[in-house]
Each structure stands twice: as structure tokens, then as C-alpha cells.
C-alpha positions as CSV (number, residue, x, y, z in Angstrom):
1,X,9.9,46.4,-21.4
2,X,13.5,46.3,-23.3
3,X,14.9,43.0,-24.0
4,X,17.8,42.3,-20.9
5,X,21.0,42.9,-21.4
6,X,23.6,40.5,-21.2
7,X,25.6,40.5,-18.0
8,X,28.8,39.0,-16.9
9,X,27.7,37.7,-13.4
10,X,31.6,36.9,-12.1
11,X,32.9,41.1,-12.6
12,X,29.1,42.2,-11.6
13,X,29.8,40.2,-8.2
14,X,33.5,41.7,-8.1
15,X,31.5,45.7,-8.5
16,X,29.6,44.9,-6.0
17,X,32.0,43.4,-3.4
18,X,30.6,40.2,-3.1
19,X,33.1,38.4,-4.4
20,X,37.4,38.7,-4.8
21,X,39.2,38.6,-8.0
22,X,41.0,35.3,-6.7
23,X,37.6,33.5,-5.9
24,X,36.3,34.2,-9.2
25,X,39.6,33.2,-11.0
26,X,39.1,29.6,-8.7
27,X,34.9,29.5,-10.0
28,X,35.8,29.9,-13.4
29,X,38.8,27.1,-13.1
30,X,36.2,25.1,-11.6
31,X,33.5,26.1,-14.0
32,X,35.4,25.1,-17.0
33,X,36.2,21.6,-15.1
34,X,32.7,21.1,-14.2
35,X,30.7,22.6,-17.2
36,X,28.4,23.4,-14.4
37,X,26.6,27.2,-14.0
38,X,28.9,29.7,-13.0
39,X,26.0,31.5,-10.2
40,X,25.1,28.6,-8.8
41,X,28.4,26.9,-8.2
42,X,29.3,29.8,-6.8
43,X,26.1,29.8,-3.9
44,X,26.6,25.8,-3.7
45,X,30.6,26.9,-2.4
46,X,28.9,29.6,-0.1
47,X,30.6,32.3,-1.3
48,X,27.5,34.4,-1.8
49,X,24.7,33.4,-0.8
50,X,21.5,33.1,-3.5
51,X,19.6,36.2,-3.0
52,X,22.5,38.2,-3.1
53,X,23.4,37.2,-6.2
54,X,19.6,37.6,-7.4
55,X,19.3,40.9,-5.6
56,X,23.3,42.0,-7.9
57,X,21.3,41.6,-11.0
58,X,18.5,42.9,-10.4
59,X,20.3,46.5,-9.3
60,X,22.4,45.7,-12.4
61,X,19.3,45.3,-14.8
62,X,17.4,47.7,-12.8
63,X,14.8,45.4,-12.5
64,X,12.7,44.8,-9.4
65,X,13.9,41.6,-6.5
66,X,10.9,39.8,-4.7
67,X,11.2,37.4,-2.2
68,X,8.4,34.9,-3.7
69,X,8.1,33.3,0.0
70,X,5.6,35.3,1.5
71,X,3.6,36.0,-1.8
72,X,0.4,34.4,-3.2
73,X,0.4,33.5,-6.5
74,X,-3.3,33.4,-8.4
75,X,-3.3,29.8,-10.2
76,X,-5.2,31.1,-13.5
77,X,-2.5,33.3,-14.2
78,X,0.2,30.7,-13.3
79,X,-0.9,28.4,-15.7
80,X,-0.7,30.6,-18.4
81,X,2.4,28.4,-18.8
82,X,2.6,25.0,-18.9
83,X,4.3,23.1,-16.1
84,X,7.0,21.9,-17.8
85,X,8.1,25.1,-19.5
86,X,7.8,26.9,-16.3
87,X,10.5,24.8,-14.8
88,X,12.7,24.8,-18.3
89,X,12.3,28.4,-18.5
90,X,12.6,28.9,-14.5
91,X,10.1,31.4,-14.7
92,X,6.2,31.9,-13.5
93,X,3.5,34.8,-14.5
94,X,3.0,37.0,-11.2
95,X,0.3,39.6,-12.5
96,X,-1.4,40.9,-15.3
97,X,-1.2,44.5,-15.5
98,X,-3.7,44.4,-19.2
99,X,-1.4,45.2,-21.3
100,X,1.5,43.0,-20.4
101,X,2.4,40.6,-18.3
102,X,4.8,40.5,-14.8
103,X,6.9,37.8,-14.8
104,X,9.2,35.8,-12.2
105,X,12.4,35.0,-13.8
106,X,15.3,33.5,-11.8
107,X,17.9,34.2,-14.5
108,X,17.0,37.6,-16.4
109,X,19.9,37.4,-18.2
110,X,19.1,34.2,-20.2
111,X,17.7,36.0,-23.5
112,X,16.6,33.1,-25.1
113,X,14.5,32.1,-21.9
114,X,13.3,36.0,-22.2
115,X,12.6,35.6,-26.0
116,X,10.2,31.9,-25.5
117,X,8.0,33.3,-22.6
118,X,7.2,36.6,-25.3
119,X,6.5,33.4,-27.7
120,X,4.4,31.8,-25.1
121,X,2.3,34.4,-24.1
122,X,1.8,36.7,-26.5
123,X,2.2,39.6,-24.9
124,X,4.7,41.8,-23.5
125,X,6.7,40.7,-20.6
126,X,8.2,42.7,-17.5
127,X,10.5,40.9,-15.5
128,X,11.2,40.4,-11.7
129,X,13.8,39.0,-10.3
130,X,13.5,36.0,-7.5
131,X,16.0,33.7,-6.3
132,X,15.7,29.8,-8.0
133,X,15.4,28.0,-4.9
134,X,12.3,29.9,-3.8
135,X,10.5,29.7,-7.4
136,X,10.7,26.2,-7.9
137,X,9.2,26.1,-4.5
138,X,6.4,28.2,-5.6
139,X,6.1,26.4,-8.8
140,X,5.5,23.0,-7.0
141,X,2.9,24.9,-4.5
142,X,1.2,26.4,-7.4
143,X,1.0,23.4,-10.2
144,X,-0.9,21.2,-7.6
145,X,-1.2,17.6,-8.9
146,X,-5.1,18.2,-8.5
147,X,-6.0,18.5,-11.9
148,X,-3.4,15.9,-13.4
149,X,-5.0,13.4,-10.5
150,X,-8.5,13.8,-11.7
151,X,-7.4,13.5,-15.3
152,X,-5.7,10.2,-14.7
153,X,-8.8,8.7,-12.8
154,X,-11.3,9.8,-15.8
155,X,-8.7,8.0,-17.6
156,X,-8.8,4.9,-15.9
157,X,-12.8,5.1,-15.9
158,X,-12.5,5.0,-19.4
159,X,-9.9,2.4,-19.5
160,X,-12.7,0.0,-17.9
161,X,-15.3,0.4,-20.4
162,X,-12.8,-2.1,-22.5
163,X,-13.2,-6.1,-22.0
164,X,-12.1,-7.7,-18.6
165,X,-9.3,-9.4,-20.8
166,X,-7.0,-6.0,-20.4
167,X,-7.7,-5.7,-16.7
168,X,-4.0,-6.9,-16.4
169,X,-2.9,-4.3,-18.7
170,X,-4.6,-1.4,-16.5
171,X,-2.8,-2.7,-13.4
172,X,0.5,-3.1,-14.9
173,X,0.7,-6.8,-15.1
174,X,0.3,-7.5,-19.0
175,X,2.1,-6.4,-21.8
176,X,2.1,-2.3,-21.4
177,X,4.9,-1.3,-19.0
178,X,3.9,-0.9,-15.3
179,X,4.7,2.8,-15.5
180,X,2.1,3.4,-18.5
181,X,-0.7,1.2,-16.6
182,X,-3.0,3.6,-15.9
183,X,-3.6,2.7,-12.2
184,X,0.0,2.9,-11.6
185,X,0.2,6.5,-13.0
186,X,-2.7,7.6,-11.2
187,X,-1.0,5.6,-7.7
188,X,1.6,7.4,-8.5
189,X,0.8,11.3,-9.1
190,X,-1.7,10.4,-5.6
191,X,2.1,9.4,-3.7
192,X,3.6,12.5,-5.4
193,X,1.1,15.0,-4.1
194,X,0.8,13.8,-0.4
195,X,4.4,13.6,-0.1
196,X,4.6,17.1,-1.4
197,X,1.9,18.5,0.9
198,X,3.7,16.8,3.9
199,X,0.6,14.1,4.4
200,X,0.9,11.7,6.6
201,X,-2.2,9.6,5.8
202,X,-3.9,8.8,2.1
203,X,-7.6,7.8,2.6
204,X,-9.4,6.3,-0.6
205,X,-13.3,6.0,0.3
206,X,-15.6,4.0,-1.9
207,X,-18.7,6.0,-1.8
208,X,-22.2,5.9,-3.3
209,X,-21.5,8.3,-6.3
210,X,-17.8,8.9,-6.3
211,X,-14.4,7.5,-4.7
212,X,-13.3,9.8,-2.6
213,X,-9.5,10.2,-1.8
214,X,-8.5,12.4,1.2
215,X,-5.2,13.4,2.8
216,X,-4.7,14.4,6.0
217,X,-2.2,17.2,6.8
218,X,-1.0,18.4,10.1
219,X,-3.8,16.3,11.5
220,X,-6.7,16.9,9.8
221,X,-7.9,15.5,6.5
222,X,-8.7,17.5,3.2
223,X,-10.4,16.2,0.3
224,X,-8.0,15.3,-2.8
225,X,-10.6,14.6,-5.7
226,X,-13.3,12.7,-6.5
227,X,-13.4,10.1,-9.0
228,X,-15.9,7.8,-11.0
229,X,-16.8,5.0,-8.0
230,X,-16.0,2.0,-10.8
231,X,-11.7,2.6,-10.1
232,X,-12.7,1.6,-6.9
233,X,-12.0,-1.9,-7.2
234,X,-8.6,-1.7,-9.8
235,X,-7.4,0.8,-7.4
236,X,-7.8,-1.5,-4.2
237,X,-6.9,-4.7,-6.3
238,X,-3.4,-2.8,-7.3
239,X,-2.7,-1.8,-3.8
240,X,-3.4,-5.2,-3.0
241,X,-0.8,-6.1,-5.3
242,X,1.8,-4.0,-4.2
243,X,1.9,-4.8,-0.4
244,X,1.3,-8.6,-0.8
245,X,-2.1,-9.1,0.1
246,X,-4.7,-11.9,-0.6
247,X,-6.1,-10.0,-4.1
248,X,-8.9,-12.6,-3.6
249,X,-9.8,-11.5,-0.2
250,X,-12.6,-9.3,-0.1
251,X,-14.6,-9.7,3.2
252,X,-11.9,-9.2,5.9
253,X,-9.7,-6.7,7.0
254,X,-6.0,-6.9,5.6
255,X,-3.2,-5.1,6.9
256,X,0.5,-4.9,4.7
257,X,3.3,-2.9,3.6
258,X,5.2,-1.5,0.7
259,X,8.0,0.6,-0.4
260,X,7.4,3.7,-3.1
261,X,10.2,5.4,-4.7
262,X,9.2,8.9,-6.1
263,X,10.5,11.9,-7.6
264,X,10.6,13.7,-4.2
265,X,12.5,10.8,-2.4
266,X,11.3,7.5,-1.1
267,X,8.5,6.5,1.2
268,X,7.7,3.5,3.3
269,X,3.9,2.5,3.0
270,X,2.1,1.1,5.9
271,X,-2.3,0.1,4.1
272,X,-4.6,-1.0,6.4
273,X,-7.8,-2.5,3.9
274,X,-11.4,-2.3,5.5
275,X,-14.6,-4.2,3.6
276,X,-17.2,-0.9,3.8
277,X,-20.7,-0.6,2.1
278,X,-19.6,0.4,-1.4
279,X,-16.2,-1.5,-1.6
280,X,-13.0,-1.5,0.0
281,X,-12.1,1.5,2.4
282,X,-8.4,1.5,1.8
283,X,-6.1,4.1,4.6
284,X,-2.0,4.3,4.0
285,X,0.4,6.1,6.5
286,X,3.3,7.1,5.1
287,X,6.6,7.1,6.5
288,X,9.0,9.3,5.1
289,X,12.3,7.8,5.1
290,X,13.9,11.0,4.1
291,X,12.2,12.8,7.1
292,X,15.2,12.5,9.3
293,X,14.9,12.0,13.5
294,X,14.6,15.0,15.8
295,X,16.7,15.7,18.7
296,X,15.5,15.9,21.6
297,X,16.1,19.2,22.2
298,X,14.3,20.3,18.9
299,X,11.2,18.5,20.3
300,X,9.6,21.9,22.0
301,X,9.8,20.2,25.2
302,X,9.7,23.0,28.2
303,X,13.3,23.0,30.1
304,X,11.8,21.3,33.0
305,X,10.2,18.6,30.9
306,X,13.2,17.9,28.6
307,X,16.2,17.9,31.9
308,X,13.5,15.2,33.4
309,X,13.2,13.0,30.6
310,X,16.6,13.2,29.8
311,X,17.4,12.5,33.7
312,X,15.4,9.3,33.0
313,X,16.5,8.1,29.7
314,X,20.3,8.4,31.4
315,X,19.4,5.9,34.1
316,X,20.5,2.2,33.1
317,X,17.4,0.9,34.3
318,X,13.4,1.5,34.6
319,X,10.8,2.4,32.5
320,X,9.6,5.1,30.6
321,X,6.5,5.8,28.9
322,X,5.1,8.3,26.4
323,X,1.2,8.3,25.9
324,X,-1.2,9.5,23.9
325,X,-3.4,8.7,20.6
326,X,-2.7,7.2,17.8
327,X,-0.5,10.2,15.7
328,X,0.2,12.2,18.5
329,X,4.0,11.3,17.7
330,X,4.9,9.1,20.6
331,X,7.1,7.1,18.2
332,X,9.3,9.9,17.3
333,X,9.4,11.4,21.1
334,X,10.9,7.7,21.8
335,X,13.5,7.7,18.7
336,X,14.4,11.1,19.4
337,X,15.4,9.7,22.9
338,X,17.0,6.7,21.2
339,X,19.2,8.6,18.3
340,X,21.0,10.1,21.9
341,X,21.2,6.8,23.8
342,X,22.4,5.2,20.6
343,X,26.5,4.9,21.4
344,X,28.8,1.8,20.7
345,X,28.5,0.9,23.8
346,X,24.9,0.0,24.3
347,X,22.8,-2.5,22.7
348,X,19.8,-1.4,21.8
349,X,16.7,-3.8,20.7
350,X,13.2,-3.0,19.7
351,X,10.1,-4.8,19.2
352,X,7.7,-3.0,16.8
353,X,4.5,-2.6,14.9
354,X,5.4,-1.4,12.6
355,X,9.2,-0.6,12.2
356,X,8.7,3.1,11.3
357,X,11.8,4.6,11.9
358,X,15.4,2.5,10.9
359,X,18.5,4.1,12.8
360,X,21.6,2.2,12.0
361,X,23.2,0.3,15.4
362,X,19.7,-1.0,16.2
363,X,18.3,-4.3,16.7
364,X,14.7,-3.9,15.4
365,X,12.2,-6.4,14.8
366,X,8.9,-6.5,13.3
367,X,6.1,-7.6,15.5
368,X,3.9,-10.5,13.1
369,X,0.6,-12.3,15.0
370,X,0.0,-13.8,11.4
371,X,3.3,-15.6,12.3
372,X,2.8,-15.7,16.2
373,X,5.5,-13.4,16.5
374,X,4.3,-11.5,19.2
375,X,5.5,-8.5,21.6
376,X,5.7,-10.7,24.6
377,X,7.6,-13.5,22.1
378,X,9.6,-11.1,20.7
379,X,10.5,-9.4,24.7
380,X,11.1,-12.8,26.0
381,X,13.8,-13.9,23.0
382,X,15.1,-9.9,23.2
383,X,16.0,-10.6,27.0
384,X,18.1,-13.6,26.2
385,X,20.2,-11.0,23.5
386,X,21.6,-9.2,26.2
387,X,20.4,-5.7,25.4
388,X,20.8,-2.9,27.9
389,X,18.3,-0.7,26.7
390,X,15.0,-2.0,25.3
391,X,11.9,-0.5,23.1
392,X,8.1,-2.0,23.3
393,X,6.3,0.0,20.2
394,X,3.4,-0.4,22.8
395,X,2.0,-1.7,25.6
396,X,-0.8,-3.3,24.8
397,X,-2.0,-6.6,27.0
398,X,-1.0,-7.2,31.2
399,X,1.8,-9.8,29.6
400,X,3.4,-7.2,27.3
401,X,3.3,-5.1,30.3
402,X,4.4,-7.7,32.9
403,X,7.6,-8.6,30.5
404,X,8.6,-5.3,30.0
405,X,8.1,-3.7,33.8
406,X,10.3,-7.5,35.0
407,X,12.7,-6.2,32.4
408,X,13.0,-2.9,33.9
409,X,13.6,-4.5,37.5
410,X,16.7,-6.4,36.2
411,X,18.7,-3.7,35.0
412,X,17.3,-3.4,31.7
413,X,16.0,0.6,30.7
414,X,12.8,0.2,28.7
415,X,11.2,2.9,27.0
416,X,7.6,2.2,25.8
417,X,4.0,4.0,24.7
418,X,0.5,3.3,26.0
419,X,-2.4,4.7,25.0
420,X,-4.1,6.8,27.7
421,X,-5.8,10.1,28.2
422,X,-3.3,11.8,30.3
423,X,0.3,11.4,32.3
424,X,-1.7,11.2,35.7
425,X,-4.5,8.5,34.6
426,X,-1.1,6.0,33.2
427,X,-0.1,4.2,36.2
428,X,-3.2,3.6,36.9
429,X,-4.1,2.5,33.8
430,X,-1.3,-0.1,34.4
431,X,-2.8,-1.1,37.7
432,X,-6.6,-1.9,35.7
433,X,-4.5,-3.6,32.9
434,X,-3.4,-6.5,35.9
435,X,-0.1,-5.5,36.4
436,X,0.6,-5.9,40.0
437,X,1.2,-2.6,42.4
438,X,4.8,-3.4,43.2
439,X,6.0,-4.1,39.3
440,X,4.6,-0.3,38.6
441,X,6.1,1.5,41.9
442,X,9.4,-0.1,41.1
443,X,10.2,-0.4,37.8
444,X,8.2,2.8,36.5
445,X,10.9,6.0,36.5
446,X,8.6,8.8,34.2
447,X,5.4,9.2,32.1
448,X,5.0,11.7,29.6
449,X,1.9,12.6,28.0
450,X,1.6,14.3,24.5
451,X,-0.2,15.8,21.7
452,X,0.4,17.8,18.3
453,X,-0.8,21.0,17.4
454,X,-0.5,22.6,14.0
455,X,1.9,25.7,13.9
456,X,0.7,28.9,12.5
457,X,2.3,29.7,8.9
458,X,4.9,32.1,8.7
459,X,4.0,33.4,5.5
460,X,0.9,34.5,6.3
461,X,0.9,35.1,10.1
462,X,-1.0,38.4,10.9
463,X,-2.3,39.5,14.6
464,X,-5.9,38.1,15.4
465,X,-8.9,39.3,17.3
466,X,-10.4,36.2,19.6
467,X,-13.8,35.7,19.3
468,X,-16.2,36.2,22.3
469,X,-16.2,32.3,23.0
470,X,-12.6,32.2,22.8
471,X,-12.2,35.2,24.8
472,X,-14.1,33.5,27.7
473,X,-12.4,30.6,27.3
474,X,-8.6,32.4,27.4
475,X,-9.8,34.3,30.9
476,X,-10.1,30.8,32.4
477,X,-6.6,29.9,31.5
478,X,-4.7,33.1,31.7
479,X,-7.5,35.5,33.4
480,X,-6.8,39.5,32.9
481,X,-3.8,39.1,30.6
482,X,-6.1,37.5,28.0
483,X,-6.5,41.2,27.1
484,X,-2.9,42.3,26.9
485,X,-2.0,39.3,25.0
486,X,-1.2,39.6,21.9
487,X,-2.3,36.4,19.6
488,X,-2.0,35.5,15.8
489,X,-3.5,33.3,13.5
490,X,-2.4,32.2,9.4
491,X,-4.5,34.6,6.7
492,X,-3.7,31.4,4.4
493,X,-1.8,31.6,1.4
494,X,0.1,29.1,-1.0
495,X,3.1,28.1,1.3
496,X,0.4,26.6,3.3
497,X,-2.5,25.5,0.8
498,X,-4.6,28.1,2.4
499,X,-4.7,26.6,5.7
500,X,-3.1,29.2,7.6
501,X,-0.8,26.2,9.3
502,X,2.5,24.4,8.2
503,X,3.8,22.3,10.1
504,X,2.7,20.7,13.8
505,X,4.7,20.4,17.1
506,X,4.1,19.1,20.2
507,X,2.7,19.6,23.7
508,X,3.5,18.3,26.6
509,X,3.0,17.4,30.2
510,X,4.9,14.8,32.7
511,X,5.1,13.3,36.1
512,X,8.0,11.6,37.7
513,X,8.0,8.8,40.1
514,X,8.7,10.8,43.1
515,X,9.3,8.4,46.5
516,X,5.6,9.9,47.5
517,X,4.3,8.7,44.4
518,X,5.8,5.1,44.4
519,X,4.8,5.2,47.8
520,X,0.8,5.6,46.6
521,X,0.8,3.6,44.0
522,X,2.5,0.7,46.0
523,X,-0.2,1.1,48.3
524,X,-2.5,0.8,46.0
525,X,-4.0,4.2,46.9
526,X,-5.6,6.1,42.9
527,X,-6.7,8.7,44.9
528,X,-3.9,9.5,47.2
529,X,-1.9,9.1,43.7
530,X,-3.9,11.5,41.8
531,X,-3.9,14.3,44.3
532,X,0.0,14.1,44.6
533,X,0.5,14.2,41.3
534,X,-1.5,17.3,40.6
535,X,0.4,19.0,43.1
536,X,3.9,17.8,41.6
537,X,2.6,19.4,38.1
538,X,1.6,22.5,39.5
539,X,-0.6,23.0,36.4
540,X,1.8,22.2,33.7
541,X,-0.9,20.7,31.6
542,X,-1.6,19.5,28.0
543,X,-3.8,22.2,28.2
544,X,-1.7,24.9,29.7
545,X,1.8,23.4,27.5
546,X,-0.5,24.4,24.4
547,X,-1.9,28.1,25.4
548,X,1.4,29.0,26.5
549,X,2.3,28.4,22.2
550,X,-0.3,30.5,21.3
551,X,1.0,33.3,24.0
552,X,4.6,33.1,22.0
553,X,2.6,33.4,18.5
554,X,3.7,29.9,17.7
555,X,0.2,27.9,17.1
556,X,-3.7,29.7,18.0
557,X,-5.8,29.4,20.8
558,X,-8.2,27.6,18.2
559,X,-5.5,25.0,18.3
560,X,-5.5,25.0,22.1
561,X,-9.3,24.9,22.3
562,X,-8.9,21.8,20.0
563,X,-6.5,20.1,22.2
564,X,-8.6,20.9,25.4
565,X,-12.0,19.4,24.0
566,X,-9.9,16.3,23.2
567,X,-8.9,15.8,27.2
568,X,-12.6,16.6,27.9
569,X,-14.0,14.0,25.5
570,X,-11.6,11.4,26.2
């Protein structure tokens, strides 16, 4: 393929009529200030936006566009360049066509860029053009930290064959730099990856043969690498280290925290350490404090879910609950709720464990039994602050419950999470935990129950075919439109790591404290409770919330089938 041309990008933008002759004049000004690049100044400003520019040149150098998004890039031919000169070079090889090679370039007008990638691979090059923004997203999908991982724990293996004198040097603690200890480099490439393959959990399993580490993403778990079991121990012991623990401590369970900064922003680090039978199982939730909180209307609750909660939530007192299991994303249905309540004009206290969420204009304390610094001690001193709206991270004893439902009585609103099965099974729940009939009938103003379900990826979403069980299982839920619905499922491609999901939301289902259900449950009646709930729901059930996603070609009645063999089981 010839060599580019050069190309002024300021009067190609002008030809094209994407840009005035004053704007440019004011780029250029600004250009010349700034020393920055001229095309992406330009897109930062919005005057164009980046694939227009993209799309200019290519017509220019009558090369071909691509929007990279929805493609699949083949890793052996992507690493026919290394890492570091694909991002230098912004550029990544697309296909091999045997005699040359097709190439992703985001500026085909830098010829020396052009002229190194010949260098580097030897071949002929034909260029097409894709917008920056999307390569370097494809880049970090396609130069997985996999490899880099592995080679670091080999490293470390061999690290150990030395004398236990330099143990301090491997965990960063003697003379070599804690960057260069090769723990902390290996710690750190682990944080990298899960933060870049949105994980929310980082498992490292002492096993027999190997240590396994894992990361779960939207929900379930993947295996990372495995490594030589004999890191186990400097892994555990640097962890250890880094959240405060007792390094000497071997036999028990320890629970901490700690604070990573990365590349990709900065993470808060809740470890949970468990004594197994090859060595310390060692879990990590990560809380990504550049995650940001949801609204509540971005939460996919159905209309007549969200105008109940938020009739609930604008009450000054009683109590509302959101249940579920653990990482059903209770927490963030509650701050979602908080970020609206939280105005100048309220005080707003919370009592957690842990603090995973910080919104500025919030009391919030950390819940520590080491310390005795209970819930219920923590409630009981909150009460005395003068707050008028209060959050229990959960309730989880009769006193907890007792404090908070009293608190709700006095003209407190107190928003809370328990941990049961459903919406309907919660007051009751209440009513086996000891809390008396009346606290619950008065006090208690909504319950809403919730899971997650993965989303399907929109790269790779293509119509699917249900399988005979999940045919039969569909007729139950939507009978004869099971066969005029349409329904999708992910191929799997790089966005998503092959899954064919990105991403989870949630499903729902509610029921307010109607005068005929305060009237049951302050009589004491489960039954006559039950049976008026049901008919207040009219079916709106977890179940039902999470076919009705699969009907709008959001998520796959695999996911709903999922989600329905978890009420079953529970």
C-alpha cells in the first residue's frame, strides 16, 4: 500500500463542512498556547465529534473507517506488536491477508508511526482507520494482563528458592523498593486486571497443586491463572501486611481493609482471610470509588415500583427495607435513594459494615465488634445526633431491629437491608427475629426485594433459538406468546471477554404496607398476610421482573431461569 500522504486536518475539516474558518482560526490560537494536538482539542471542545474527524481522513486518504467496537480481534495477531508500542504508535494488527498485513491506525497521517510498524513487522502494511478512543479500548481488551500475571508469579516462585533472609525484600519491606518487590508487582497487575474487567471480587485459593486466583464478573467467577502453590503464603503474608492484620495469625479468620491506587483509578479493598486445608483462602471485594452512585431512576425499577419507593423514601418517617443476598446490590438501591434525600436540610447518619459508598453531607460510621462498636451502639448514640433520616447497613439481630423500627416510630425515616428470600416472607421474617407485631405494622412503610442479572452484550447480541427446556419453561411464564417472542443472547466477543454479558442490572419486586396488611400482621395472622400480599402484587415477581428483560432483549431467559432456581432453592 503507498506510504500516506500528509494531510492538513484544520482545511480537510473546513472541505468537508465540519468545521468554520473562524473555529479553526480559534483551535490553532489555542493550539499554539497549548502545544496540545490540533484533532483532539478540537473533539475535547465538541466541535466535531471523534469519528467524524476519523471518518474525514479516511475519505481523504481513501482509506477504509471501522468502528473497532463491535469487532473481535484474534490475540496472536495482536501481539504481533508489543504492548507498549501498540499504544505509542496507536495502532493494532487487524488481519493477515499473507502477504501483508491490515492495520488499525488512529492517525494515518503520522508517517513516522507508518514508517516503525513496516520496521516492526516486516511486512507490508494497509491501513484502516478507527477512532483513538475505541482502539485503546480494544488494546486494553486484547493485551489481557493474563500472561504478564503468570509471568510475575513464576517469578516470585523463583524468588523463593533464595534464603528466608530476603523474604523482606520479596514483600517490599527490605532494601529493594516496594514497587520492584516481586509480590507487590504481581498484587498489583492482579488489581489492574479485575478493575479492568469490572470484578467485583478477587479469590486467591490455596490448592493441592496450584494457587488458584479467580475473579468474579457480573456474578459469576472465572479463573484468572494458576500459579506454583509455594506464593501462597508471601501472597497472604503481603495482604496481611497491607490491611493491618495479625501477620502472625494463622488459625483464625481475619477480616480488614485497604486502599489501592492504580493506573485505572483508585479502589477501596474490603479481605476477608479464611484458614483452608492447603493455606490461607484469601477473598477481596472491591469497591470502586470511581464507580459513581446511580439515580434512582437509572436503577431499571418498573414505574410502579420506582413512584412507590419514592412515595416512601419522601415520608419523614417509617421504615424501608431492601432484601436480598449478599451482592444483589441492596447497598446501592439504598444510596441511590440517599444521593436524592441528601439536601442541606436533612441530616443524614449511617451505621455500616463496611462503609462502601462515601457521599459528601453524610454522617457515616464504621460498624467495629473488635472495638464493641456495634449497630445497636452505634443506633443508640446516632439517635442522640438528632438525624432525621437514618441508615442500618443491615438488620441483623431482634436489638438492631428493635432500635431501628422505635426509631422509625419517633419520626425518624430509616432505610435498612435484611437478608431474606423474598418481599412477601420479610415481615415475617421480622416477626421470627422477636420483634414484636405492633413495632412491624407501625413503623414498616415498604419492602423491596432484589436481584442482579447480567445484561446481554451489545457487541455481540444476535437473535437466539430457546432450547426445548427453556421453551417449556417460557410457556409457564408467558404461555402462547413464548412463540412470537423474539429473544437474544451474546455470541461473545472481546468487549465482553467472550461471555456474551457486560454489565448486570436489577430485578425487582415490592409490597407496601397497605391498611389491610398492617392490619394482618398486627394481628399476628402469616397467612392472612401472605394471601393479601399476593394479591396486592398481582404477579409482579422476581421471577416475572426478570422474563419481562429478556422479552425487551435486555438480559436471556438463561438469566431468568437462573434467577428463578435461586427463589426455588432458597
Amino acid at each position: 500500500m503507498a506510504r500516506p500522504e500528509r494531510v492538513r486536518l484544520g482545511d480537510l475539516l473546513i472541505q468537508e463542512g465540519l468545521l468554520t474558518s473562524e473555529q479553526l482560526t480559534q483551535a490553532l490560537e489555542e493550539q499554539r498556547r497549548t502545544g496540545r494536538k490540533l484533532g483532539r482539542m478540537i473533539v475535547d471542545n465538541g466541535l466535531v465529534t471523534e469519528e467524524q474527524v476519523s471518518k474525514a481522513l479516511a475519505k481523504q486518504l481513501r482509506m477504509p473507517f471501522m468502528d473497532v467496537g463491535a469487532r473481535t480481534l484474534r490475540p496472536e495477531l495482536v501481539k504481533l506488536l508489543p504492548e507498549v508500542q501498540a499504544r505509542r504508535l496507536r495502532s493494532a494488527v487487524l488481519e493477515d491477508t499473507g502477504v501483508s498485513y491490515k492495520v488499525m491506525m488512529a492517525d494515518p497521517t503520522d508517517i513516522n508511526a507508518y514508517d516503525e510498524l513496516g520496521r516492526l513487522l516486516k511486512r507490508d502494511i494497509e491501513v484502516v482507520v478507527v477512532t483513538e478512543t475505541k482502539l485503546l479500548a480494544a488494546i486494553d481488551r486484547s493485551y489481557q494482563r493474563t500472561d504478564q500475571i503468570a509471568g510475575l508469579a513464576k517469578e516470585l516462585t523463583s524468588e523463593l528458592s533464595v534464603t528466608e533472609g530476603r523474604l523482606g525484600d520479596m514483600l517490599g519491606l527490605g532494601n529493594v523498593s516496594t514497587e520492584d518487590a516481586p509480590v507487590v508487582k504481581l498484587l498489583s497487575s492482579v488489581f489492574e486486571e479485575a478493575l479492568r474487567v469490572r470484578a467485583s471480587d478477587i479469590h486467591i485459593e490455596p490448592q493441592e497443586r496450584s494457587l488458584r486466583i479467580r475473579f468474579r464478573i457480573d456474578g459469576v467467577l472465572h479463573v484468572q491463572t494458576e500459579a506454583d502453590p509455594k506464593i501462597a503464603n508471601a501472597v497472604a503474608l503481603r495482604l496481611k501486611l497491607m490491611s493491618g492484620l495479625d501477620i502472625s495469625e494463622k488459625r483464625l479468620p481475619q477480616d480488614g481493609r485497604f486502599h489501592v491506587k492504580l493506573s485505572h483509578g483508585a479502589v477501596d479493598v474490603r479481605i476477608s482471610t479464611l484458614p483452608a486445608q492447603y493455606g490461607e483462602s484469601v477473598v477481596m471485594r472491591l469497591l470502586n470509588q470511581n464507580a459513581g452512585l446511580l439515580e434512582l431512576q437509572k436503577l431499571n425499577l418498573p414505574p410502579a415500583m420506582l413512584e412507590a419507593l419514592e412515595r416512601a423514601i419522601a415520608k419523614p418517617s417509617g421504615m424501608v427495607l431492601v432484601t436480598g443476598p449478599t451482592g444483589s446490590g441492596k447497598t446501592t438501591t439504598l444510596y441511590a435513594a440517599l444521593n436524592q434525600l441528601n439536601t442541606t436540610d436533612r441530616k443524614i447518619l449511617t451505621a455500616e459494615d463496611p462503609v462502601e459508598y462515601r457521599l459528601p453531607g453524610l454522617n457515616q460510621v464504621q460498624v467495629q465488634e473488635k472495638i464493641d462498636l456495634s449497630f445497636d451502639r452505634v443506633l443508640r448514640a446516632a439517635l442522640r445526633q438528632d438525624p432525621d433520616i437514618v441508615l442500618i447497613g443491615e438488620m441483623r439481630d431482634q436489638k438492631t431491629a428493635e432500635i431501628g423500627m422505635r426509631a422509625a416510630m419517633t419520626g425518624h425515616l430509616v432505610l435498612s437491608t435484611l437478608h431474606t428470600n423474598d418481599a412477601l416472607s420479610t415481615p415475617i421474617r421480622l416477626l421470627d427475629m422477636g420483634v414484636p407485631a405492633y413495632m412491624v405494622a407501625l413503623s414498616l412503610q415498604l419492602v423491596l426485594a432484589q436481584r442482579l442479572v447480567r445484561v446481554i452484550c451489545p457487541s455481540c447480541k444476535e437473535p437466539y433459538t430457546l432450547l426445548p427446556k427453556e421453551v417449556a419453561w417460557t410457556r409457564a411464564e408467558l404461555g402462547d406468546a413464548t412463540e412470537s417472542t423474539p429473544f437474544y443472547k451474546g455470541r461473545g466477543c472481546g468487549s465482553c471477554n467472550h461471555t456474551g454479558y457486560s454489565g448486570r442490572t436489577g430485578v425487582y419486586e415490592f409490597v407496601e404496607m397497605t391498611q389491610e396488611l398492617v392490619e394482618a400482621i398486627n394481628h399476628g395472622e402469616p397467612s392472612a398476610f401472605t394471601k393479601a400480599a399476593k394479591r396486592q402484587m398481582a404477579g409482579n415477581t422476581l421471577r416475572r421482573d426478570a422474563v419481562r428483560l429478556a422479552i425487551e432483549g435486555r438480559s436471556t431467559i438463561e438469566e431468568a431461569m437462573r434467577i428463578s432456581n435461586q427463589l426455588d432453592e432458597s
